[in-house]
PALUM-627852 format. One record per residue (C-alpha): residue in one letter; x, y, z. Coordinates in steps of 0.1 Angstrom, whole numbers, plus 5000, padded with zeros to 4 digits. Layout:
{atom 'A'; {X; Y; Z}} ...
//
This chain:
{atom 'X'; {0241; 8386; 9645}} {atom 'X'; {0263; 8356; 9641}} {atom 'X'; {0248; 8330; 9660}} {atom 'X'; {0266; 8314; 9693}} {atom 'X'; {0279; 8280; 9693}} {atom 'X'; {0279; 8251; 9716}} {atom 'X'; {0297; 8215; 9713}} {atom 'X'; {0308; 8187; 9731}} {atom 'X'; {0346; 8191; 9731}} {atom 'X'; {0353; 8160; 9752}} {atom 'X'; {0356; 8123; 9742}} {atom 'X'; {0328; 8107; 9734}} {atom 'X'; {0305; 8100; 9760}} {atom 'X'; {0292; 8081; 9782}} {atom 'X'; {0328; 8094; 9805}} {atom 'X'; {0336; 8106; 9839}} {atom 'X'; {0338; 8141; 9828}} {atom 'X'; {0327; 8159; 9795}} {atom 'X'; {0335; 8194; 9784}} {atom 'X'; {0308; 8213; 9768}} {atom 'X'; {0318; 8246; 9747}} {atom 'X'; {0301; 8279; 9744}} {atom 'X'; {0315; 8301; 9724}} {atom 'X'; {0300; 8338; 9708}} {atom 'X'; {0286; 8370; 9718}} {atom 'X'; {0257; 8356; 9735}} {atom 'X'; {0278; 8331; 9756}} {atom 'X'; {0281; 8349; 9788}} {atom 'X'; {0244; 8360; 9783}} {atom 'X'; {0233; 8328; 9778}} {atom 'X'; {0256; 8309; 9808}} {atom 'X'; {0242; 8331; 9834}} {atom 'X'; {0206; 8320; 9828}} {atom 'X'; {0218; 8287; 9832}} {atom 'X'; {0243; 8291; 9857}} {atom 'X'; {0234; 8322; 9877}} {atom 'X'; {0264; 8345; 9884}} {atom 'X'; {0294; 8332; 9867}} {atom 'X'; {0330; 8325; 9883}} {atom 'X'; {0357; 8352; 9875}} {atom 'X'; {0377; 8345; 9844}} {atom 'X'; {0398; 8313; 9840}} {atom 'X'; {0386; 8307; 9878}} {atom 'X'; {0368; 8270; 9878}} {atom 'X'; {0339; 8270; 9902}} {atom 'X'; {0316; 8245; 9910}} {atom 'X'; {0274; 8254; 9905}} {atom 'X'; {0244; 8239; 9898}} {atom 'X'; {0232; 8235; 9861}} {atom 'X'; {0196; 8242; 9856}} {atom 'X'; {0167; 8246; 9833}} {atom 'X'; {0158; 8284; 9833}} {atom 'X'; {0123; 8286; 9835}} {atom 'X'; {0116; 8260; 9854}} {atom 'X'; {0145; 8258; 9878}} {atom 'X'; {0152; 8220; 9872}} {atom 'X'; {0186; 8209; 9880}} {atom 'X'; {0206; 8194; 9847}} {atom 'X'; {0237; 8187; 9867}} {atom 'X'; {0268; 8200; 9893}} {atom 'X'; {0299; 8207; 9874}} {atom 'X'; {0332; 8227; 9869}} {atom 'X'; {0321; 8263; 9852}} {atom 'X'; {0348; 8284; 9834}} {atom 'X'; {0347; 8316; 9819}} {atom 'X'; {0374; 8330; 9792}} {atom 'X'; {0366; 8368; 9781}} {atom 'X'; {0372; 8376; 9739}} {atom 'X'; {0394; 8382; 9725}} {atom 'X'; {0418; 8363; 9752}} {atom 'X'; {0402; 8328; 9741}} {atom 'X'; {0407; 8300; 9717}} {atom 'X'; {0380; 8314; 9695}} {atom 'X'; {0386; 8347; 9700}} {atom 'X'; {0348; 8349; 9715}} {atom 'X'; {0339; 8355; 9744}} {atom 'X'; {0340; 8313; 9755}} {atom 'X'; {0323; 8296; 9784}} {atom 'X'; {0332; 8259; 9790}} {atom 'X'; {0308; 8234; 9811}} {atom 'X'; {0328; 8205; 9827}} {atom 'X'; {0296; 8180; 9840}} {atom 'X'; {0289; 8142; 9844}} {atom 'X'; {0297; 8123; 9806}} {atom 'X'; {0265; 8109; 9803}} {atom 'X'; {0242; 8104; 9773}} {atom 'X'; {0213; 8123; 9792}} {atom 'X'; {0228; 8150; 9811}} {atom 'X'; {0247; 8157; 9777}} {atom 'X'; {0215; 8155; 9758}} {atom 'X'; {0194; 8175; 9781}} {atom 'X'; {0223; 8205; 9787}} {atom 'X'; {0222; 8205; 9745}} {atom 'X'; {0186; 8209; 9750}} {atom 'X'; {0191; 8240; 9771}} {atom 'X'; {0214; 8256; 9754}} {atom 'X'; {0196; 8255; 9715}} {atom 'X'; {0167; 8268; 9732}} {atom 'X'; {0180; 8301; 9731}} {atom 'X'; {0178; 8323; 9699}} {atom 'X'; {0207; 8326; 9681}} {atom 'X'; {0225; 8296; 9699}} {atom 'X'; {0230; 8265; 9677}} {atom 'X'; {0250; 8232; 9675}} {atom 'X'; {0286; 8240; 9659}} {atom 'X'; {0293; 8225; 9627}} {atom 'X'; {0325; 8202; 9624}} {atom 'X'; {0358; 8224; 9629}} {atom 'X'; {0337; 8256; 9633}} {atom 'X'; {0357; 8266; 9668}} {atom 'X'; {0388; 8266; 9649}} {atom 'X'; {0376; 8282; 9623}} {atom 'X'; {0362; 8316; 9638}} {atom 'X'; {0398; 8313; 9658}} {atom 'X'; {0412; 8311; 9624}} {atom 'X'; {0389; 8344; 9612}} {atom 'X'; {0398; 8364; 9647}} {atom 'X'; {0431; 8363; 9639}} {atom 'X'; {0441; 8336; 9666}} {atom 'X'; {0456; 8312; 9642}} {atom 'X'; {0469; 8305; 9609}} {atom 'X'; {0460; 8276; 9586}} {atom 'X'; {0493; 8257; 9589}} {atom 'X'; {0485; 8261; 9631}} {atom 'X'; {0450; 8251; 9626}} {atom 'X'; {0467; 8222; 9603}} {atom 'X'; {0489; 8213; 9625}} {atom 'X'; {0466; 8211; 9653}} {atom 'X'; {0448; 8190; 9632}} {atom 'X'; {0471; 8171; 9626}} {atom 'X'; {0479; 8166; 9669}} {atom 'X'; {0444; 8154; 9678}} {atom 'X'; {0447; 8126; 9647}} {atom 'X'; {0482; 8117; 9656}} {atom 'X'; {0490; 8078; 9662}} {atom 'X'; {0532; 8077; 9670}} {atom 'X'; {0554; 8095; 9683}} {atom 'X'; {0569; 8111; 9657}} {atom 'X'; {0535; 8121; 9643}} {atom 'X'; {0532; 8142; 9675}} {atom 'X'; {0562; 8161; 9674}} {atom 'X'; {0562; 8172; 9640}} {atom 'X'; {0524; 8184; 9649}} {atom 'X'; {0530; 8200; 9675}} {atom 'X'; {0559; 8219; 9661}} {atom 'X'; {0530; 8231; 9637}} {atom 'X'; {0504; 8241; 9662}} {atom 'X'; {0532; 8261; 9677}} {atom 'X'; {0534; 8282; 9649}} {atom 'X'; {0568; 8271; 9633}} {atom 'X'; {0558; 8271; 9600}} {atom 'X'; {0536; 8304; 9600}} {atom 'X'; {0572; 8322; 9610}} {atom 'X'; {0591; 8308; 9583}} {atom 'X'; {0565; 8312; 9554}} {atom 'X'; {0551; 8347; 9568}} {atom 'X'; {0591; 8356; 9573}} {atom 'X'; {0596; 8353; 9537}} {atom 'X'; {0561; 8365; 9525}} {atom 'X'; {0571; 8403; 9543}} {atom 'X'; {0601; 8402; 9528}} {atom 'X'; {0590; 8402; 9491}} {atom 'X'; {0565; 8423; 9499}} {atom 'X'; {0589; 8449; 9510}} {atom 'X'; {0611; 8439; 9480}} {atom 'X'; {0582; 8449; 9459}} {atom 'X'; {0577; 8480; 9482}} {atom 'X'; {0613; 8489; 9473}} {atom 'X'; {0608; 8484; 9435}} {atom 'X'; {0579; 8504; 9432}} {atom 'X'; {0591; 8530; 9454}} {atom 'X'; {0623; 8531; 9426}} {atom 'X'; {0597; 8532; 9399}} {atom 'X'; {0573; 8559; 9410}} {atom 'X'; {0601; 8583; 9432}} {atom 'X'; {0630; 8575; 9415}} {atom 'X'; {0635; 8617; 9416}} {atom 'X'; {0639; 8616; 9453}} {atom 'X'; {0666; 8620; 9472}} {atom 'X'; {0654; 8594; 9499}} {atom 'X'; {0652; 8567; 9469}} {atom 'X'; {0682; 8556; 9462}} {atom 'X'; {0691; 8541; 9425}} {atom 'X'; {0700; 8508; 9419}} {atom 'X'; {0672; 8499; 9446}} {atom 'X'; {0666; 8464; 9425}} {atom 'X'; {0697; 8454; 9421}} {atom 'X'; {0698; 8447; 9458}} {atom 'X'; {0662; 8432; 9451}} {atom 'X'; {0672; 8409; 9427}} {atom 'X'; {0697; 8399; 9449}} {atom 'X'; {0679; 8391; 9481}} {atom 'X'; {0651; 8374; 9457}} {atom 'X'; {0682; 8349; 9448}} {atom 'X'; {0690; 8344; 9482}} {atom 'X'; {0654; 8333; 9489}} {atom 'X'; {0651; 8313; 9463}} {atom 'X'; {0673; 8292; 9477}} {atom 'X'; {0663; 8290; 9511}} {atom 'X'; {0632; 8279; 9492}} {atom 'X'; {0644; 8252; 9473}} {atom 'X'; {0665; 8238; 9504}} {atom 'X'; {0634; 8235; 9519}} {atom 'X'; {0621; 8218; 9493}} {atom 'X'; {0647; 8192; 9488}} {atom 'X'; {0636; 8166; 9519}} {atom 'X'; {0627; 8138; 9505}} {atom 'X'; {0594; 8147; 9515}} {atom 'X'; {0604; 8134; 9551}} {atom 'X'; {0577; 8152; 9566}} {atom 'X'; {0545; 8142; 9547}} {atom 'X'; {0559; 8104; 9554}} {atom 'X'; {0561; 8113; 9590}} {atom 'X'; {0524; 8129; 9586}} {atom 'X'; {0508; 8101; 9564}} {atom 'X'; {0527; 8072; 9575}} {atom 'X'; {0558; 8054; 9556}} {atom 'X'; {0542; 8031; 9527}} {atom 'X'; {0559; 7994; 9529}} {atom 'X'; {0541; 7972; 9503}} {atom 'X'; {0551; 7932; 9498}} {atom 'X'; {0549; 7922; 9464}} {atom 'X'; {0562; 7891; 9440}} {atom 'X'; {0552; 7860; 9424}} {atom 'X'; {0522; 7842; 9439}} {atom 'X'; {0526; 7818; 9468}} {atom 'X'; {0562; 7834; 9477}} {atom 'X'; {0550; 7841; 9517}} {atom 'X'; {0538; 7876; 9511}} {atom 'X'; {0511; 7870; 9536}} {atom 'X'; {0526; 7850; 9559}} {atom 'X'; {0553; 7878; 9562}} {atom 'X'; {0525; 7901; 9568}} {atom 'X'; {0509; 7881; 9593}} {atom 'X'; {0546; 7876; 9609}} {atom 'X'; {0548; 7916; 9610}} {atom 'X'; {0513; 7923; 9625}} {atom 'X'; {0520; 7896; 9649}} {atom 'X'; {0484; 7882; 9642}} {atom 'X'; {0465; 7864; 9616}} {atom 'X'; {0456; 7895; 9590}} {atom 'X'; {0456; 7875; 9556}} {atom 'X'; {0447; 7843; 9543}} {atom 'X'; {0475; 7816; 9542}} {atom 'X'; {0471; 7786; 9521}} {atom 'X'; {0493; 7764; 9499}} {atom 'X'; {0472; 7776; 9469}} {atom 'X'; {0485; 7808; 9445}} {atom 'X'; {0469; 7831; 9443}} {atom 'X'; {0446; 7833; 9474}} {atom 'X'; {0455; 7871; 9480}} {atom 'X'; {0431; 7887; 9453}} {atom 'X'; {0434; 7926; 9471}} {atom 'X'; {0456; 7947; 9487}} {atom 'X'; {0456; 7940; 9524}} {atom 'X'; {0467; 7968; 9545}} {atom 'X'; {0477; 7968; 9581}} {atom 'X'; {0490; 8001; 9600}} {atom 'X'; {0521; 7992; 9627}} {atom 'X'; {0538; 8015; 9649}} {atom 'X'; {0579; 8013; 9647}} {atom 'X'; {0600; 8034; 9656}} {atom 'X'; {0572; 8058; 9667}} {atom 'X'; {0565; 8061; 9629}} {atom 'X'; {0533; 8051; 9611}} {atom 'X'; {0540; 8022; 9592}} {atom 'X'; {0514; 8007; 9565}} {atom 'X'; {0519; 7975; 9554}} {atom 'X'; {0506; 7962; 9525}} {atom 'X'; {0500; 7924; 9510}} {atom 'X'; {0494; 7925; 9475}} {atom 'X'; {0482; 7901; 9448}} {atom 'X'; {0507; 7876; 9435}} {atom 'X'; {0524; 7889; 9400}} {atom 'X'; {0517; 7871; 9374}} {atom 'X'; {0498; 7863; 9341}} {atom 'X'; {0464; 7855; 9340}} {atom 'X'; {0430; 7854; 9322}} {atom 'X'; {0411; 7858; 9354}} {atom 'X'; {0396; 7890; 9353}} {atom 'X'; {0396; 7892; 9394}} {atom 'X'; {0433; 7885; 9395}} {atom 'X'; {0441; 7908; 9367}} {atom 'X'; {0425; 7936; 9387}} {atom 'X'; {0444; 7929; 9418}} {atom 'X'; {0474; 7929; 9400}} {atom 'X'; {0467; 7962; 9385}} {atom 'X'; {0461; 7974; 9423}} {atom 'X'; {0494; 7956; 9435}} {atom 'X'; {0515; 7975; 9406}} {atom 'X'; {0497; 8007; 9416}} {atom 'X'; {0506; 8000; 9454}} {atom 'X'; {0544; 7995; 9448}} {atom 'X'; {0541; 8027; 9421}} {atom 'X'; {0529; 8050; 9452}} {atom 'X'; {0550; 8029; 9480}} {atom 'X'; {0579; 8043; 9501}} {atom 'X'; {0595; 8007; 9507}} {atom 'X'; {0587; 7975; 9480}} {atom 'X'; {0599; 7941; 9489}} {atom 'X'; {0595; 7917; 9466}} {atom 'X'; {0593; 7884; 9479}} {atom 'X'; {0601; 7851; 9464}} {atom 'X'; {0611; 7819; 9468}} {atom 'X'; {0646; 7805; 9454}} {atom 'X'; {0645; 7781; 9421}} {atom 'X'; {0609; 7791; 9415}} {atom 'X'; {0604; 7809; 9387}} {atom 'X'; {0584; 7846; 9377}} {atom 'X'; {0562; 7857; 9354}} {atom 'X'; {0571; 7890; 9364}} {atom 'X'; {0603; 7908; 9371}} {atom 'X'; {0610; 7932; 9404}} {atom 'X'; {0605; 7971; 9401}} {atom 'X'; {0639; 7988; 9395}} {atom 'X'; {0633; 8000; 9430}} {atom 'X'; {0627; 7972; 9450}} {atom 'X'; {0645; 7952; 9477}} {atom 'X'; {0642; 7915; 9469}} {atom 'X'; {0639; 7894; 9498}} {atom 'X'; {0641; 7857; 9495}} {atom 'X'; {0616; 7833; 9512}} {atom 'X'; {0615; 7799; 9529}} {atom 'X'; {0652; 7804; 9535}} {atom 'X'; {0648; 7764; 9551}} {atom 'X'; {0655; 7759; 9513}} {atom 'X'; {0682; 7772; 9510}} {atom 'X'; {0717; 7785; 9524}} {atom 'X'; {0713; 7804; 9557}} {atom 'X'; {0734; 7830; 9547}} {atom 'X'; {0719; 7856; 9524}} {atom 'X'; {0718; 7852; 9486}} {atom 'X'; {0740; 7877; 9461}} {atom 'X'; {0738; 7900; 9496}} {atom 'X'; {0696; 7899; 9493}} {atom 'X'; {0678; 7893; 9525}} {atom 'X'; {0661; 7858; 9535}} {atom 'X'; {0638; 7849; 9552}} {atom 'X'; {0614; 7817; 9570}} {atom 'X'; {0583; 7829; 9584}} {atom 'X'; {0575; 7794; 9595}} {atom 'X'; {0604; 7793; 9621}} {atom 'X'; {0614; 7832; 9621}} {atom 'X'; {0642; 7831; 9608}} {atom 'X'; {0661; 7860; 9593}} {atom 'X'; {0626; 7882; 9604}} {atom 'X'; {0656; 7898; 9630}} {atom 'X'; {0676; 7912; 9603}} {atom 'X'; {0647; 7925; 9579}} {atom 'X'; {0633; 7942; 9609}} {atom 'X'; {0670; 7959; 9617}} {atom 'X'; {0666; 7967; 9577}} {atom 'X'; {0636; 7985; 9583}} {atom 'X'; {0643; 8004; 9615}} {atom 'X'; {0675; 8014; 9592}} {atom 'X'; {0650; 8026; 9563}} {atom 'X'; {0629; 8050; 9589}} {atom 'X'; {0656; 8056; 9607}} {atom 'X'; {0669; 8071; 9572}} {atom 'X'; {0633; 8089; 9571}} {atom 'X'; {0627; 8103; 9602}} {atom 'X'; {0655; 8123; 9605}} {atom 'X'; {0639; 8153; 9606}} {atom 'X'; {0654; 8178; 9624}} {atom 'X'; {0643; 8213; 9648}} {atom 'X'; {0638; 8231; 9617}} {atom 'X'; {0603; 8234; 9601}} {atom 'X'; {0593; 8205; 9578}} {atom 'X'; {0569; 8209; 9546}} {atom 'X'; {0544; 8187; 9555}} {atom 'X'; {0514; 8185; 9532}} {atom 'X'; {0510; 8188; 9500}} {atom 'X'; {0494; 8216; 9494}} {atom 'X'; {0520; 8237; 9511}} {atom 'X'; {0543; 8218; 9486}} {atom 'X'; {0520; 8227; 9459}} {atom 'X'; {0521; 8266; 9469}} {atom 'X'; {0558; 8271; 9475}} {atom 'X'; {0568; 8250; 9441}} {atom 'X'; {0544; 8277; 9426}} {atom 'X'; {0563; 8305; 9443}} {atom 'X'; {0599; 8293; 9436}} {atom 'X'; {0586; 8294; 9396}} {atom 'X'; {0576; 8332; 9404}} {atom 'X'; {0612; 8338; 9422}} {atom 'X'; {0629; 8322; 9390}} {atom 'X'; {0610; 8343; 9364}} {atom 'X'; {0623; 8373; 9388}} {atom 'X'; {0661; 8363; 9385}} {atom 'X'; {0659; 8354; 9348}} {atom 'X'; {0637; 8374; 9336}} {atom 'X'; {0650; 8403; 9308}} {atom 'X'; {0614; 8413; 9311}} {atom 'X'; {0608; 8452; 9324}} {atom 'X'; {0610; 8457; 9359}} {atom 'X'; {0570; 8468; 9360}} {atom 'X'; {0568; 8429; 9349}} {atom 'X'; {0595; 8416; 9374}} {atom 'X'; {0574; 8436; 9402}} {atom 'X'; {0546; 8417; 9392}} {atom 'X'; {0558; 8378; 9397}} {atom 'X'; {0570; 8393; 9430}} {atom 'X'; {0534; 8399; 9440}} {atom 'X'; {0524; 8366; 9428}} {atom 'X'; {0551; 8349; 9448}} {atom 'X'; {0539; 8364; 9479}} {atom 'X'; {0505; 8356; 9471}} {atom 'X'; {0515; 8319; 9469}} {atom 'X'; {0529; 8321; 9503}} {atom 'X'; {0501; 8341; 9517}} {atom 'X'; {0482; 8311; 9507}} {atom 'X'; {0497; 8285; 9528}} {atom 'X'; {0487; 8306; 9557}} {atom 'X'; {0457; 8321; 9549}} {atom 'X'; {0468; 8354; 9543}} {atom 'X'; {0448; 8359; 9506}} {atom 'X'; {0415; 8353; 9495}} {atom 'X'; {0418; 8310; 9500}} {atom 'X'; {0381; 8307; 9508}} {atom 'X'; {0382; 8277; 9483}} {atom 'X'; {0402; 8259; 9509}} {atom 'X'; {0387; 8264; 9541}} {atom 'X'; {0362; 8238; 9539}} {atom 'X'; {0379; 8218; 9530}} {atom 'X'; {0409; 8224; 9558}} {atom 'X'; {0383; 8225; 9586}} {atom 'X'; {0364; 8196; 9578}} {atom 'X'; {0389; 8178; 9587}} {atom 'X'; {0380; 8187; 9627}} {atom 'X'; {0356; 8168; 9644}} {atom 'X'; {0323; 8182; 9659}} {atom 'X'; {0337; 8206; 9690}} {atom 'X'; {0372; 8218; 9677}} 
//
């Protein structure tokens, strides 16, 4: 028997109100005892909690009932909506595991039996995910498109149709005596597996706008030491974050800070001056600051006019001048400056910025890759589509890289064997989801 679960699926407590889930074969069975007669489905009603046995009251709270299969698990579900605190909580969690076969859920472990009843895919269960952990704006709209299931269209669209373009082959191959069969079957095939292949690579070719959106749009500040790197991040968070001092070098690590513009996540990162030295400390925050502008979305590099670099500016960088009080006000060779002292030119690097996300975040109704691993999957399948089109191998072979191409979409969703990735999908829940 699989056992029946129970979680807090509230905040965290003490609240006004927490919601405790039950959820499994046993969870009518079990509410009742607690309970008494329970309310008629998705009817709240108000009854006393108690102790069976002994009668003791836990608590008075909201009781509601939700039948399988018609329920987020799939199970048949009972929700407890009682007083948030740590002892009512505590003593109702009591209760409950006293009963055989009824245990504390493991993290994501309601998703995932909704996930195994058929009641959502992985790119739903993803992207609701993805909802509860969002921070902006945008974050929430791309999720929520998720959850809603815009993804598992598209992909499971273009899964059924090369399975039925592999249908069609083998039905040339094995009946090609029959009248129903017509000839030249994969010709058509070959022709719609084109046609997909594209779609495919369109929706490849975004810039990867939507795992920005997801994991935030990486800005890091790099340059010469002492250049105002940290006093532009401090300007930016709008509080003290890093160290400022006239000496170089007093940034030895990369300092992040996590803004909200835009409704985008936006990381910020200070980074260790650039430039030669036989400190082995420095060296290694060097090493981090050229990995951090490697892996960035956005580099600035920072410095200050007349002073020379050890170092010269990554090919893709935006060099802003600093301390503009040194020089002239208006811009240098069409570069940016800035004075973080007085603010000054901070106006027009923040309309640069909004401009950059601005750039990103245009991301339209349509559905949006937006993790790797779907990324991973579908660059997989569009190698399987190519071998299709340019293959001279037999058809038996062709037939075969369709199948494998399906497969790789059937992964994103969870429609093939991808036990490998469940843990690691639903860890991501927290206890009670």
């Amino acid at each position: 028997m699989t056992d029946t679960i129970f979680a807090l699926s509230s905040g965290a407590v003490p609240s006004g109100v927490a919601i405790i889930r039950l959820s499994g074969s046993l969870a009518f069975e079990i509410a009742s005892s607690v309970v008494g007669k329970l309310p008629l489905p998705r009817q709240g009603k108000l009854l006393d909690l108690v102790e069976p046995g002994s009668g003791n009251l836990i608590d008075r709270g909201l009781v509601l009932v939700f039948p399988g299969p018609a329920s987020f698990t799939g199970e048949d579900v009972v929700e407890f909506q009682c007083h948030g605190s740590r002892p009512v909580i505590s003593k109702l969690f009591d209760t409950l595991g006293g009963f055989e076969h009824c245990r504390m859920a493991e993290a994501g472990e309601f998703s995932r039996r909704a996930f195994e009843n058929g009641k959502l895919d992985l790119t739903e269960i993803e992207g609701l995910s993805d909802l509860i952990a969002a921070e902006t704006e945008a974050q929430r709209v791309l999720a929520l498109r998720q959850s809603g299931g815009q993804l598992r269209a598209l992909y499971e669209g273009w899964r059924k149709d090369l399975i039925r373009s592999r249908a069609l082959i083998e039905a040339e191959l094995d009946f090609s005596d029959e009248e129903d069969v017509p000839g030249g079957v994969s010709d058509q095939v070959w022709k719609m597996v084109l046609e997909l292949s594209s779609a495919i690579e369109k929706h490849l070719d975004d810039d990867r706008n939507g795992e920005i959106v997801r994991d935030g749009f990486r800005i890091v500040l790099t340059g010469p030491p002492n250049a105002g790197k940290s006093s532009l991040l401090n300007a930016l968070a709008k509080r003290d974050v890093a160290i400022v001092t006239p000496i170089a070098g007093t940034t030895r690590d990369a300092i992040d800070v996590n803004l909200d513009l835009d409704g985008m996540k936006v990381t910020v990162t200070d980074t260790a001056g650039m430039r030669q030295s036989d400190d082995m400390v420095e060296q290694e925050g060097i090493r981090r600051a050229t990995l951090a502008a490697d892996q960035a979305d956005l580099v600035l590099w920072l410095q200050t006019p007349g002073e020379p670099s050890d170092s010269l500016p990554p090919d893709n960088a935006i060099r802003v001048w600093t301390k503009s009080d040194l020089v002239q006000s208006e811009s240098i060779n069409g570069t940016l400056t800035i004075n973080t002292m007085d603010d000054d030119g901070l106006d027009t690097l923040m309309d640069f910025l909004h401009q950059q996300l601005k750039s990103v975040s245009k991301v339209n109704e349509s559905p949006v890759v937006m993790r790797q691993r779907h990324r991973s999957a579908l660059e997989d399948c569009q190698k399987c589509l190519k071998l299709v089109v340019g293959s001279s191998d037999d058809i038996e072979i062709r037939s075969e890289y369709l199948r494998q191409a399906a497969d790789h979409l059937g992964m994103i969703t969870g429609r093939v064997d991808v036990e490998d990735l469940l843990d690691v999908i639903f860890s991501e829940f927290c206890v009670g989801k």
